[in-house]
Structures are given as C-alpha cells and as structure tokens.
C-alpha positions in Angstrom: -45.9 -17.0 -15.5 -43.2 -19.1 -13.9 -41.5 -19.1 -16.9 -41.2 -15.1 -16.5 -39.7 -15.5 -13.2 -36.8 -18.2 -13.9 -35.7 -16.3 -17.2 -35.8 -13.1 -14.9 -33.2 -14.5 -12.3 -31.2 -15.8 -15.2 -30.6 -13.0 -17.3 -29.7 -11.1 -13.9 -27.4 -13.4 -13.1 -25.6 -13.6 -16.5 -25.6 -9.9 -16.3 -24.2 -9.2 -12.6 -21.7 -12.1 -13.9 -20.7 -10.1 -17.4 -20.3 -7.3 -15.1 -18.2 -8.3 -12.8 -15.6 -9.9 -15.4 -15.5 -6.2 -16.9 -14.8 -4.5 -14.0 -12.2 -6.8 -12.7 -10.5 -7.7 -16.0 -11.2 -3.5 -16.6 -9.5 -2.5 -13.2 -6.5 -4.8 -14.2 -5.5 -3.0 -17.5 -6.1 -0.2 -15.7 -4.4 -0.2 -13.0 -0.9 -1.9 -14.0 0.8 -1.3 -10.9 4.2 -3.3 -11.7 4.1 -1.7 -15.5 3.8 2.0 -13.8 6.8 1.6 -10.9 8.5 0.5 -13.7 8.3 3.9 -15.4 8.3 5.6 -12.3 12.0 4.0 -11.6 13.0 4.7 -15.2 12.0 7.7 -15.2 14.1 8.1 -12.0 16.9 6.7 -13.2 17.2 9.2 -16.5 16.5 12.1 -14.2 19.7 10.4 -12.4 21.8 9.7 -15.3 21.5 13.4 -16.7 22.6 14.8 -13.1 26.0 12.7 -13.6 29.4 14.0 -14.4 29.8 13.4 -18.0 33.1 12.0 -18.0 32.3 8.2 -18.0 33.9 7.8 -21.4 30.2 7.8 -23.6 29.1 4.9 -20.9 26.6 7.8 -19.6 25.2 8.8 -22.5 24.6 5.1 -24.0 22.7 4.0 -20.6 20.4 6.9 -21.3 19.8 6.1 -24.7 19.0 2.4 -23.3 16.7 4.3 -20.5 14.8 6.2 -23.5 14.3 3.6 -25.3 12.7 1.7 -21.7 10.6 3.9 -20.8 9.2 4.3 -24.4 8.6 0.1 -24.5 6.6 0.0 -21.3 5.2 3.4 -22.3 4.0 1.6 -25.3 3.0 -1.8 -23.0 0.8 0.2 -20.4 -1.2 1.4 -23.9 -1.6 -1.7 -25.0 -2.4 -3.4 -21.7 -5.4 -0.5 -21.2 -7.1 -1.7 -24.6 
C-alpha cells in the first residue's frame, strides 16, 4: 500500500512537469512576438513603398520586390516556428 502512494506522487509529478514544458515551449511557438512586429513593420513598410512617387528610377519597385519576398520568409518562419 505504500507502494500505491509513492508511485501516485510520482507520476503526478512527471505529469504536472510534461505539462508545464508543453505549455511553455507551446506559448513560445505561439506567441513569436519579434517574428510578428517583424511582419507587422514589413507589412508597413510595403503599404509605404506603394504610396511613393514612382519616379525613383526602378529603386521603388525592386525594394518592394525585396519587401515581398520578407514578408513571405518570416511568413514561412512563424509556420514553422508554430509546429
């Protein structure tokens, strides 16, 4: 009967432990703050570029190519950070 009580504690304590690993390493891919103000300020930034005169000799147009192509690499990185 002892027995029943020391593996009892134990496996509760191995599963409030396996627990909290998942919800903190869960709320970390999650979450991603620095990967989403990233996006938020690229997103910005294309919503900028288009609002630009278009006369910066093709300069324009190639930074929001670069911008594109940004926010579809962290786009990408938050997916694979949430798995």
């Amino acid at each position: 009967m002892k027995n029943d009580g020391i593996v009892w504690k134990i496996s509760t304590f191995v599963l409030a432990a396996a627990l909290a690993i998942c919800l903190f390493t869960g709320e970390a891919r999650a979450t991603q703050t620095h990967m989403r103000n990233a996006l938020t300020a690229l997103q910005t930034a294309r919503t900028q570029l288009g609002l630009a005169t278009r006369d910066k000799g093709g300069h324009r147009a190639a930074a929001v190519n670069y911008v594109n192509k940004a926010i579809t690499e962290v786009e990408l990185g938050i997916r694979t950070g949430a798995q």
